[in-house]
C-alpha positions as CSV (number, residue, x, y, z in Angstrom):
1,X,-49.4,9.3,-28.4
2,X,-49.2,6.3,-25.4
3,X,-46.9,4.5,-28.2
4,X,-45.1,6.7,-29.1
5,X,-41.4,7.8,-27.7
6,X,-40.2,11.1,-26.7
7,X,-36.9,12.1,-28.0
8,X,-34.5,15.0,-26.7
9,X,-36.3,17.8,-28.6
10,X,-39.8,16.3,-27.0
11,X,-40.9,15.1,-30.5
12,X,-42.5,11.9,-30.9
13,X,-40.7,9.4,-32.9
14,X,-42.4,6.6,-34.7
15,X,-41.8,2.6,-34.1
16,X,-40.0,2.7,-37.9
17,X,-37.5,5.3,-36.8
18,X,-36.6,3.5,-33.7
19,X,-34.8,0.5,-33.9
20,X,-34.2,0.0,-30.1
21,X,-35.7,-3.0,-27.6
22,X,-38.9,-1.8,-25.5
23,X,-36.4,-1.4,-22.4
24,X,-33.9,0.9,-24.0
25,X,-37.0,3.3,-25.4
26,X,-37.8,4.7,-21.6
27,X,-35.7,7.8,-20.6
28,X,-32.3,7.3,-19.0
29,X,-31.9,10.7,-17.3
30,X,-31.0,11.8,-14.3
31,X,-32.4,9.6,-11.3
32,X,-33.8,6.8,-13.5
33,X,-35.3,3.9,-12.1
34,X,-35.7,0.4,-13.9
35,X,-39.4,-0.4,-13.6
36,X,-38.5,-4.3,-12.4
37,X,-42.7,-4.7,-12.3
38,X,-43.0,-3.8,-15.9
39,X,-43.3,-7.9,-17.3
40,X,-45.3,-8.7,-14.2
41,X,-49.1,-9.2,-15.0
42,X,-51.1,-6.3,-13.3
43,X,-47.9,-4.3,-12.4
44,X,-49.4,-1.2,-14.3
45,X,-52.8,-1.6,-12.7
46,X,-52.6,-1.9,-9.5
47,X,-51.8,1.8,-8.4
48,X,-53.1,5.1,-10.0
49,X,-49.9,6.6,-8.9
50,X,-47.6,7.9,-11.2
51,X,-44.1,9.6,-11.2
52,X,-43.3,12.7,-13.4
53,X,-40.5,14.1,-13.5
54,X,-38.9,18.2,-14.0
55,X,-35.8,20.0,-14.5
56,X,-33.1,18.0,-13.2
57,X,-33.3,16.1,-10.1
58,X,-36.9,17.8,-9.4
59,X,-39.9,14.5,-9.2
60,X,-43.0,15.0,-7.8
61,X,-46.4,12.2,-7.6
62,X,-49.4,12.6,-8.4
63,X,-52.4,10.9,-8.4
64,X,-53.5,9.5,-12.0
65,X,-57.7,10.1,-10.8
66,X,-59.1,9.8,-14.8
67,X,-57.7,6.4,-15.0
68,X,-55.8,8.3,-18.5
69,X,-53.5,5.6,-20.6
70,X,-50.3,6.7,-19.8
71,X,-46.9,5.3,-20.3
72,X,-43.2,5.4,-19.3
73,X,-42.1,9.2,-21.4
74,X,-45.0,10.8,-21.9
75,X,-45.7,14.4,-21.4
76,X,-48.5,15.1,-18.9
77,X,-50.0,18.4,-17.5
78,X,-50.6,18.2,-13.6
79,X,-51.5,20.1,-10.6
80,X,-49.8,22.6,-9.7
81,X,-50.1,26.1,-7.3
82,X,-51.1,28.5,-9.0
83,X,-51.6,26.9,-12.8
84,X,-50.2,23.7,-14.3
85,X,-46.7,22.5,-14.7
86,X,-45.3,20.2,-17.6
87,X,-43.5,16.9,-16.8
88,X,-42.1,13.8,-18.0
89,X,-43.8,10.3,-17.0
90,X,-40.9,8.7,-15.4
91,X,-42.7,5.5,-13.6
92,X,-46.0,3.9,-13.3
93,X,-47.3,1.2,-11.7
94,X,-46.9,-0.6,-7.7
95,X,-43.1,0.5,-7.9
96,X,-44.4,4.1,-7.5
97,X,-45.2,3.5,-3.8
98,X,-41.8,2.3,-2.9
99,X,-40.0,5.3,-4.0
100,X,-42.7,7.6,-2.5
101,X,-41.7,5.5,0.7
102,X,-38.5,5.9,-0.1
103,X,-38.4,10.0,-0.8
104,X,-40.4,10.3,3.3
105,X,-43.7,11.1,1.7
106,X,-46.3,10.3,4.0
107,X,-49.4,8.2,3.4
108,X,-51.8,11.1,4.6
109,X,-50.2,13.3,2.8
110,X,-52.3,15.5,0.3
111,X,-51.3,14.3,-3.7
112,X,-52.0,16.5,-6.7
113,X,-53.5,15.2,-10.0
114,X,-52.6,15.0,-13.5
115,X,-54.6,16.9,-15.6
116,X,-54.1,15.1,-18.9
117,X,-51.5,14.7,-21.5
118,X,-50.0,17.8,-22.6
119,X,-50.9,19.4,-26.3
120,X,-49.0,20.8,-28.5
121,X,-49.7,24.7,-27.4
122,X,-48.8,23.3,-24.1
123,X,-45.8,22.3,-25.4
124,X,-44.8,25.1,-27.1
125,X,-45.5,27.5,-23.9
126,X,-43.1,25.5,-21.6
127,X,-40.6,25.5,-24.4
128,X,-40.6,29.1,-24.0
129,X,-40.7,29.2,-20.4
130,X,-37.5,27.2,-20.3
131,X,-35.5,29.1,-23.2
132,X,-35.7,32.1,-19.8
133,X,-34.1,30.4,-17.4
134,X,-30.3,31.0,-18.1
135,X,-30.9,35.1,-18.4
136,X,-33.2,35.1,-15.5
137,X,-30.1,33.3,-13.5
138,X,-27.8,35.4,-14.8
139,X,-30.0,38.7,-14.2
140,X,-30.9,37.3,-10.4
141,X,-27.5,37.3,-9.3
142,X,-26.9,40.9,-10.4
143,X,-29.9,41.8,-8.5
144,X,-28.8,40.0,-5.5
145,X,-25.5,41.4,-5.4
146,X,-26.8,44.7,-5.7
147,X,-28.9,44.6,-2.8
148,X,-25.3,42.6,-1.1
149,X,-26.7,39.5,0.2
150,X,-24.5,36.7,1.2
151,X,-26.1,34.4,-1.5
152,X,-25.5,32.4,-4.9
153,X,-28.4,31.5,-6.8
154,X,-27.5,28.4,-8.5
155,X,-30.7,27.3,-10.5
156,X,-33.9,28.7,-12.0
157,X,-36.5,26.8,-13.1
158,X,-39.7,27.8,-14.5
159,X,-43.3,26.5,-13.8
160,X,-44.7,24.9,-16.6
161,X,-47.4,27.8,-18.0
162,X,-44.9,30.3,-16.9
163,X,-47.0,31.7,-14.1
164,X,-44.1,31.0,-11.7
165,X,-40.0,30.4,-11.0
166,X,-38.3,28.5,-8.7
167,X,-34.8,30.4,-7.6
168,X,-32.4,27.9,-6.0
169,X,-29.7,29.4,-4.3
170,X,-27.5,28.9,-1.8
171,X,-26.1,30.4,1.7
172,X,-23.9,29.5,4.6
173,X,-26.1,31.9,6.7
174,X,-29.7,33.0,7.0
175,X,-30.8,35.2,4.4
176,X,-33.3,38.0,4.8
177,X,-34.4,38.4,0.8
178,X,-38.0,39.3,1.3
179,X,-37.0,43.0,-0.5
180,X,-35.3,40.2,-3.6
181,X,-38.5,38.8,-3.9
182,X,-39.8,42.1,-4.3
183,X,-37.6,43.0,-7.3
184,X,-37.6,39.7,-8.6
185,X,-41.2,40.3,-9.1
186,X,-41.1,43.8,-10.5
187,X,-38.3,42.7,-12.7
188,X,-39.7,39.4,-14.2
189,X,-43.9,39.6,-13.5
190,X,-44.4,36.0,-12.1
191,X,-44.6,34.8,-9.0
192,X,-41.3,33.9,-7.2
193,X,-40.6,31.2,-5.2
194,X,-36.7,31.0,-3.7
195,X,-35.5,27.4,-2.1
196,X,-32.3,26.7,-0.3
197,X,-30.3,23.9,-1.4
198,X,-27.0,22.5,-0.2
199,X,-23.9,22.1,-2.3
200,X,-24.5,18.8,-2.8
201,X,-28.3,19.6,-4.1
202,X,-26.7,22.0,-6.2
203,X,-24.1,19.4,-7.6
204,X,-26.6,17.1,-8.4
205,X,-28.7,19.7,-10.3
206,X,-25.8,20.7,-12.7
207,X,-24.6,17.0,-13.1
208,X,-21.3,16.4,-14.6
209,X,-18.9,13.7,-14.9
210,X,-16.7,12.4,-11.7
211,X,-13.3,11.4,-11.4
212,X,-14.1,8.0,-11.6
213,X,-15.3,8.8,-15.3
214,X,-19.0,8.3,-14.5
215,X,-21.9,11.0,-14.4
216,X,-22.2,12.1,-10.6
217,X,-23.7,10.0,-8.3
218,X,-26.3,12.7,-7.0
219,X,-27.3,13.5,-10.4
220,X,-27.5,10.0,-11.3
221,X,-29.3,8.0,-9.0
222,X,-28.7,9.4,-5.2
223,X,-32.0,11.3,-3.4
224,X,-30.6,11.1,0.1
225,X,-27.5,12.9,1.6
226,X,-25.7,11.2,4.4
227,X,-23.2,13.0,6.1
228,X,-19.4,12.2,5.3
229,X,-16.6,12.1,7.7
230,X,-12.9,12.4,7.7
231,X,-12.6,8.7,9.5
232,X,-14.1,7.3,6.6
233,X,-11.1,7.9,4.6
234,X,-9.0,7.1,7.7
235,X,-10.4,3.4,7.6
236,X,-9.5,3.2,4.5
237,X,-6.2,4.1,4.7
238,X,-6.4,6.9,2.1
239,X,-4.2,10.0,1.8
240,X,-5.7,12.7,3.5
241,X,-5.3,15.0,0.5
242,X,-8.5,17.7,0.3
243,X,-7.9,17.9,-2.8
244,X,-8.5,14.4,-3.5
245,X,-11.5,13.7,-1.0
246,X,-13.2,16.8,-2.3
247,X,-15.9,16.0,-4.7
248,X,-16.8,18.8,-7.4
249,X,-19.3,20.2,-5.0
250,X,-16.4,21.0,-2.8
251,X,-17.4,18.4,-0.1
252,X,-16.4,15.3,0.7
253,X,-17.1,12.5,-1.7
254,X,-20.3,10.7,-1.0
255,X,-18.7,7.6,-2.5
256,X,-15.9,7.3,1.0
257,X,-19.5,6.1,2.4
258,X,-19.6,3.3,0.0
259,X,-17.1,1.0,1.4
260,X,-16.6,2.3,4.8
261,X,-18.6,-0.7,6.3
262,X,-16.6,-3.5,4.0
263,X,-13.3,-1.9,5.6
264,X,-14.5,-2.2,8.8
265,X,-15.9,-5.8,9.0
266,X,-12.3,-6.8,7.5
267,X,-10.1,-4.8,10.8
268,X,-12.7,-7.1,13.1
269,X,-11.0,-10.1,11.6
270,X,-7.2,-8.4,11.9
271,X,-5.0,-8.2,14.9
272,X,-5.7,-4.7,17.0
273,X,-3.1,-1.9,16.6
274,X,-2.9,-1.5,20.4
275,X,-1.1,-5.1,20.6
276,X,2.8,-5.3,21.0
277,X,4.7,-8.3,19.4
278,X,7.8,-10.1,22.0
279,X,10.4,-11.7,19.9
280,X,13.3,-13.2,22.0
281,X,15.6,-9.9,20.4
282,X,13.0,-6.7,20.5
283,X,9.4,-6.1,20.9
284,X,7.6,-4.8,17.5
285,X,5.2,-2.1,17.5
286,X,2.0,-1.7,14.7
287,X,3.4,0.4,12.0
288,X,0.6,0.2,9.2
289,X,-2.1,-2.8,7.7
290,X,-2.9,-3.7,4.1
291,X,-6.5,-4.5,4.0
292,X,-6.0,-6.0,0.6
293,X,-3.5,-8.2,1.1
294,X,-4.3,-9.1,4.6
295,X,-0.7,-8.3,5.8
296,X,0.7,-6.1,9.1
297,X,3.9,-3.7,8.9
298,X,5.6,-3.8,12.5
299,X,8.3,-1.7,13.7
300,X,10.8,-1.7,16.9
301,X,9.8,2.0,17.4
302,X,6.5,3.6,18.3
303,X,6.8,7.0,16.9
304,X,9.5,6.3,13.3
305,X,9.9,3.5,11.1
306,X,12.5,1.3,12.4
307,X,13.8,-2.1,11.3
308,X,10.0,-3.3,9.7
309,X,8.9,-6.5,9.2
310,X,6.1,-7.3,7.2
311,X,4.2,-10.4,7.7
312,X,0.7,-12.4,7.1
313,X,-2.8,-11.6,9.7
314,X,-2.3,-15.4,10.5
315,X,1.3,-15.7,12.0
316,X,0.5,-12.4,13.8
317,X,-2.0,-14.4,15.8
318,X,0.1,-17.1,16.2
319,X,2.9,-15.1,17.6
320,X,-0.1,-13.0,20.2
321,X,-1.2,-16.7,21.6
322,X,2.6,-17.9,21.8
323,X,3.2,-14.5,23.9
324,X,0.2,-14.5,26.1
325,X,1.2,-18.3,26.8
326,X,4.6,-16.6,28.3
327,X,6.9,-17.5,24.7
328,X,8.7,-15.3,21.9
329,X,9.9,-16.5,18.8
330,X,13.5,-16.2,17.1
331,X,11.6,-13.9,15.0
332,X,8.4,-12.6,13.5
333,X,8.9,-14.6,10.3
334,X,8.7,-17.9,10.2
335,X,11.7,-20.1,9.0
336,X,12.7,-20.6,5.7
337,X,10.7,-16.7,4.9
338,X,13.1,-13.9,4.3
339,X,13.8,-11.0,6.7
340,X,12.6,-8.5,4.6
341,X,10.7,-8.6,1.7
342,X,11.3,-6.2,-1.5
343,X,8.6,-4.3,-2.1
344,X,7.8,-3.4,-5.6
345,X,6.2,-0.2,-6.3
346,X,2.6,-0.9,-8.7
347,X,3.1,2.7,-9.6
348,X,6.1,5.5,-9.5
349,X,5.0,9.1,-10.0
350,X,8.4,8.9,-12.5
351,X,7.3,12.5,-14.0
352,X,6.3,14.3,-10.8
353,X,3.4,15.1,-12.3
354,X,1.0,14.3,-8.7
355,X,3.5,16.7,-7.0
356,X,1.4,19.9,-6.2
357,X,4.9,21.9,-6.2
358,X,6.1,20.5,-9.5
359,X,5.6,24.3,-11.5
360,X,7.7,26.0,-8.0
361,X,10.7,24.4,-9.2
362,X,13.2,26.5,-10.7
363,X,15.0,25.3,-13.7
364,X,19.1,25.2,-13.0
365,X,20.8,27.4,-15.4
366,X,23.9,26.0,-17.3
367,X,27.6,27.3,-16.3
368,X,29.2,28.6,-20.0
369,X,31.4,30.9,-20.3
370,X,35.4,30.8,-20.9
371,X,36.2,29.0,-17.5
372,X,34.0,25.9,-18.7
373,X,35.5,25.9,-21.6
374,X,39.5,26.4,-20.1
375,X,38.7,23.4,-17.7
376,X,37.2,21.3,-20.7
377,X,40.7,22.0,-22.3
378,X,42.2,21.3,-18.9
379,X,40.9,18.0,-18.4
380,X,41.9,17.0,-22.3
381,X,45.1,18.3,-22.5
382,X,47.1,15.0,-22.5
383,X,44.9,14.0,-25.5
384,X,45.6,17.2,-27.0
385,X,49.5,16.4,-26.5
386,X,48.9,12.9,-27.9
387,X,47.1,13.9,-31.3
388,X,49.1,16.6,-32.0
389,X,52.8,14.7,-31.6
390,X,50.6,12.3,-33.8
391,X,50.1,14.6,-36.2
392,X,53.7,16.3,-36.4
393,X,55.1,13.2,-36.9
394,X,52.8,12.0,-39.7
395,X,53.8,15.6,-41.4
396,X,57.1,15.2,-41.3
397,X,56.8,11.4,-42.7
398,X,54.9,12.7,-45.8
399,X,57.5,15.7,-46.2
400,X,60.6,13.5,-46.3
401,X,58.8,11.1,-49.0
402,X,58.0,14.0,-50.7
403,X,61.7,15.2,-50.6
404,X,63.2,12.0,-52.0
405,X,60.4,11.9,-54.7
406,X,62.4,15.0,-56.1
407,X,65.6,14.3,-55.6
408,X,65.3,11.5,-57.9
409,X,64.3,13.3,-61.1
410,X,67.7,15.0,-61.3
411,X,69.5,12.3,-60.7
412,X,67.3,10.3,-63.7
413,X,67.9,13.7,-65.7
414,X,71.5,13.2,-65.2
415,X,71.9,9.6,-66.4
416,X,70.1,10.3,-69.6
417,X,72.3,13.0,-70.3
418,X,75.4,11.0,-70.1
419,X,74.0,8.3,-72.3
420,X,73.4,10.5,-74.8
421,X,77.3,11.9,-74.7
422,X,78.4,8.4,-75.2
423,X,75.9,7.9,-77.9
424,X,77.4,10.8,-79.7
């Protein structure tokens, strides 16, 4: 079973049925790390250590004592207290002391073992371990709100043999559940362990897709948690929306961290916001900066937008050295630029459809009735006059041709007649 490759349903598939390269066959779950050691000779042999990982974001390492031939997917029984648990081999090898380094696990610190790999009646007993999780959740948070504790329990995973469950839950306060754990007990008969999480921890747990379009960052690759600010966003010059800086955790996007430090190497190299700009006809105040573009907004008032100008990083320092050398300039821009450039909007919310007051607008109702209609008939009545004297006259036209077309049959009538007198 080292060969082989675990699929979703933890069944082993066979080299024929899988058509993929050796490094798309290792699991791609949640918190996967590339084993960059893997081609290197001795890579595998040079630690017995050995990450496995459990329900979600949950890894622990263990120490691999019985020198067993494992690989990157297999399922191994280890240590656990009390019993065994089940896991997935998610790394081997001298890359397994890095993340331990990286996840603060200390040297000294007490490792458990792996037992061996797991059977198939092992197999079969965490299967049914797991299929209890989602009613136990469900059941839990009745329980808790029962007993009315200021708590969510957001997780439940069991142990492996099903000799235990982990409750993860959540609280803003301290939580005095010793009389849960009580019931917990009664109600499921196995030991209960309860964990506190943050939202974040919780977040990363469920997983789901960002607004970026990509799995979440903590359920994809992030183990630590740095704390994010409001002047992140500030230094980036985004809305302050909290809505929009609100991950699905309800917190602050961990990804406002990600560029902070870019954004704030670039304002080194930019003029400060404090400085005051002398031209020989007003003195400009900082309005705003575009990172991007590298350009600075000014304005001839501190506290409203007031005849801006708009020009480069570089001609803002030239105009700060002519001032402190006791010069101003015509003007910001240099000659030949225009005084102010149009600005050409990348994107127009045309639709309103960002606008968080878009459904509170009422719809106007039309104005019908009679009045509408008399002033319609108001405003058209020389056209009115127009086509009806057109009209009139073409009737009276077509009755006079229509009169002389009778009056001449008569008349014809009349002239044969009298030919026919003289005839006779």
């Amino acid at each position: 079973m080292s060969n082989d490759i675990i699929n979703d349903n933890n069944n082993p598939v066979s080299p024929e049925e899988n058509n993929t390269t050796p490094q798309r066959q290792y699991p791609r779950g949640k918190l996967h790390c590339y084993n960059w050691l893997s081609d290197i000779p001795g890579g595998f042999v040079d630690s017995e250590l050995v990450e496995v990982q459990f329900k979600n974001t949950r890894k622990g390492y263990y120490k691999n004592s019985t020198n067993i031939p494992l690989e990157i997917g297999d399922m191994v029984a280890v240590e656990a207290s009390p019993g065994h648990d089940i896991g997935q081999v998610s790394l081997i090898g001298a890359l397994v002391k890095l993340q331990m380094k990286k996840a603060n696990i200390k040297p000294d610190a007490e490792i458990k073992r792996v037992f061996r790999k797991a059977k198939p009646a092992d197999l079969e007993k965490y299967e049914e371990a797991k299929a209890k999780e989602n009613d136990t959740m469900i059941r839990s948070r009745k329980i808790a709100a029962s007993l009315n504790l200021d708590m969510k329990i957001g997780d439940v995973e069991y142990q492996g043999d099903g000799n235990k469950a982990i409750f993860y839950y959540i609280a803003d306060e301290r939580v005095d559940f010793r009389q849960l754990i009580k019931v917990l007990a009664e109600v499921f008969r196995v030991r209960i362990e309860m964990k506190q999480i943050g939202a974040r921890q919780e977040a990363g747990r469920i997983g789901g897709i960002g607004p970026c379009g990509r799995p979440l960052c903590c359920a994809s690759w992030m183990t630590n948690f740095v704390s994010v600010a409001t002047s992140a966003a500030r230094y980036q010059d985004i809305s302050m929306n909290p809505q929009k800086l609100a991950g699905q955790c309800a917190k602050l996007k961990c990804c406002l961290n990600f560029e902070v430090d870019t954004y704030a190497e670039a304002v080194k190299r930019m003029p400060s916001k404090d400085i005051k700009l002398e031209t020989a006809d007003a003195t400009y105040y900082h309005f705003k900066t575009d990172i991007f573009k590298r350009e600075i907004t000014y304005s001839t008032d501190k506290s409203i937008p007031a005849n801006l100008v708009t020009i480069d990083v570089q001609r803002a320092f030239e105009i700060i050295s002519m001032n402190k050398a006791g010069e101003k300039p015509l003007k910001l821009q240099r000659d030949g630029e225009d005084v102010a450039k149009e600005q050409v909007k990348e994107f127009g919310d045309i639709v309103g459809q960002d606008s968080l007051t878009r459904f509170d607008k009422k719809k106007k109702k039309r104005k019908g009735g009679k009045g509408n209609n008399n002033d319609r008939n108001q405003n058209n009545a020389p056209e009115n006059k127009r086509r009806q004297g057109n009209n009139e006259r073409r009737s009276k036209k077509e009755g006079n041709n229509n009169r002389n077309q009778n009056g001449d049959r008569p008349q014809r009538q009349r002239e044969h007649s009298s030919n026919d007198k003289h005839e006779n």
